[in-house]
C-alpha positions as CSV (number, residue, x, y, z in Angstrom):
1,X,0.0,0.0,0.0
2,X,1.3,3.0,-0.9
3,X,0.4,6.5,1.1
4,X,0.0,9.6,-0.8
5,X,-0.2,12.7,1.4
6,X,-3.3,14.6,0.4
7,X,-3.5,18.3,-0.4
8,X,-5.4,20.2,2.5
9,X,-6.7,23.3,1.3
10,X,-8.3,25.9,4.3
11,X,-12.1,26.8,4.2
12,X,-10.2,30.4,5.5
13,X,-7.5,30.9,2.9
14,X,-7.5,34.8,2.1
15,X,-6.8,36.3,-1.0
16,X,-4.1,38.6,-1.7
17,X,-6.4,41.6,-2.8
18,X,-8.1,41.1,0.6
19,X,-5.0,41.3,2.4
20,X,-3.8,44.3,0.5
21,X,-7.1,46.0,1.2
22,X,-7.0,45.1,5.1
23,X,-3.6,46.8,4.6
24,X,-5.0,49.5,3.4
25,X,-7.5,49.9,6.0
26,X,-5.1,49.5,9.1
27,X,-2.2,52.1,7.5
28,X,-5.7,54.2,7.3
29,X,-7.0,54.2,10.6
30,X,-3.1,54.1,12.4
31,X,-2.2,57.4,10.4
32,X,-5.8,59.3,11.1
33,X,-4.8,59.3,14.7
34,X,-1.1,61.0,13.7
35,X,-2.6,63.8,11.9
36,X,-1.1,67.1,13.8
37,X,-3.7,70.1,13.8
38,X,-2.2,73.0,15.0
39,X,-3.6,76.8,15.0
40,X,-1.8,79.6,15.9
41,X,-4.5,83.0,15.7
42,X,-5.5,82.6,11.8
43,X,-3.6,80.1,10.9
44,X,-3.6,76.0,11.3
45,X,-0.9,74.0,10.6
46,X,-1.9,70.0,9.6
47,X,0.8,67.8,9.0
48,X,-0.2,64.0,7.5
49,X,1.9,61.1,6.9
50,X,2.0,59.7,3.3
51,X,4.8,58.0,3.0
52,X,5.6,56.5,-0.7
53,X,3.3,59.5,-2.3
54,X,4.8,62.1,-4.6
55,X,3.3,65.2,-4.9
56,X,1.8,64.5,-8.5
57,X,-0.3,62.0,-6.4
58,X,-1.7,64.0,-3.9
59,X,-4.7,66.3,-4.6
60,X,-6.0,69.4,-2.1
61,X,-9.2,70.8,-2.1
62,X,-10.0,73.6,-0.5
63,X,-13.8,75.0,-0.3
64,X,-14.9,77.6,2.4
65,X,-14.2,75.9,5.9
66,X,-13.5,72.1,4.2
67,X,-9.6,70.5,3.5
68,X,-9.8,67.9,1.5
69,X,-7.1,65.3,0.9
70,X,-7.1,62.5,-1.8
71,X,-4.9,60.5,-3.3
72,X,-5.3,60.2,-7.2
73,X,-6.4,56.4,-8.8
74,X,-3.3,54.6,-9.5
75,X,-1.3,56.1,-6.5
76,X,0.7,53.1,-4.9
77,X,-1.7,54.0,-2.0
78,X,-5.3,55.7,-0.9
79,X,-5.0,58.3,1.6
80,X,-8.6,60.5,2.1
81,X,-8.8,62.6,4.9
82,X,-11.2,66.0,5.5
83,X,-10.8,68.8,8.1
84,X,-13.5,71.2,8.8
85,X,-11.9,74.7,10.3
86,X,-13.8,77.3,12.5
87,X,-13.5,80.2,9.2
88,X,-13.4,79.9,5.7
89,X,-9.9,78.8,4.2
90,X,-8.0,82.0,2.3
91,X,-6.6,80.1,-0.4
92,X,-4.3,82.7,-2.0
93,X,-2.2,83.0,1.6
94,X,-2.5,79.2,2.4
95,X,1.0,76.7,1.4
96,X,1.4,73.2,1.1
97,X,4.6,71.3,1.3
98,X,5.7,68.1,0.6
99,X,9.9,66.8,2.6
100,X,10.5,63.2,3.6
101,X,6.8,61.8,3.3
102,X,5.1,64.4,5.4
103,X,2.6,66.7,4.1
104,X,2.3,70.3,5.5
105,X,-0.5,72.3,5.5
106,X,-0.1,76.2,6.2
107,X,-3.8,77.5,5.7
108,X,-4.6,81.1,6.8
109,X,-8.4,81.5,7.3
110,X,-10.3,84.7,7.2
111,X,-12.2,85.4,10.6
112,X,-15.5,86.8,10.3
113,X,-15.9,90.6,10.7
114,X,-18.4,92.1,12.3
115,X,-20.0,95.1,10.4
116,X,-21.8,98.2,11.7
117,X,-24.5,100.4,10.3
118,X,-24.3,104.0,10.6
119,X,-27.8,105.3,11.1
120,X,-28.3,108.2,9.0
């Protein structure tokens, strides 16, 4: 009698694109909690991790008191992330920066004025 081992296969195997996406979904969730907000009077300061990204990759949308980071499709990973501030965003006198895998913010928001009426 001759014994042939037999081929066990797991009812649990996981596929790679499963644990590229559960990846995906732990570098998301460890790198939300790093995100450093900083204001100082008028202007706040966010600084986000996203390392392997050039800047071609990124994209920045700024639209009255919303930041919005994405990554563009194809980028070797997803990054998504949204800040609401207290005042709308002054886009001409805001920066972004890119050095060593960190993305700075610099955005200078415009504080409501309040306006009086003369009574004539």
């Amino acid at each position: 009698m001759i014994m042939t081992p037999l081929m066990h296969r797991s009812a649990y195997a996981v596929s790679p694109s499963a644990m590229d996406a559960a990846l995906q979904r732990f570098l998301q969730a460890t790198t939300n909690a790093q995100d450093r907000v900083q204001q100082d009077g008028q202007v706040f300061s966010i600084s986000v991790d996203v390392p392997g990204l050039s800047r071609d990759q990124l994209r920045i949308e700024l639209q009255d008191k919303t930041v919005r980071l994405s990554s563009i499709e194809g980028a070797p990973r997803s990054v998504q992330r949204a800040w609401k501030l207290p005042a709308s965003i002054d886009a001409a006198a805001s920066k972004a920066s890119l050095e060593n895998g960190v993305l700075t913010l610099v955005l200078s928001t415009n504080q409501p004025s309040t306006q009086t009426l003369a009574i004539a």
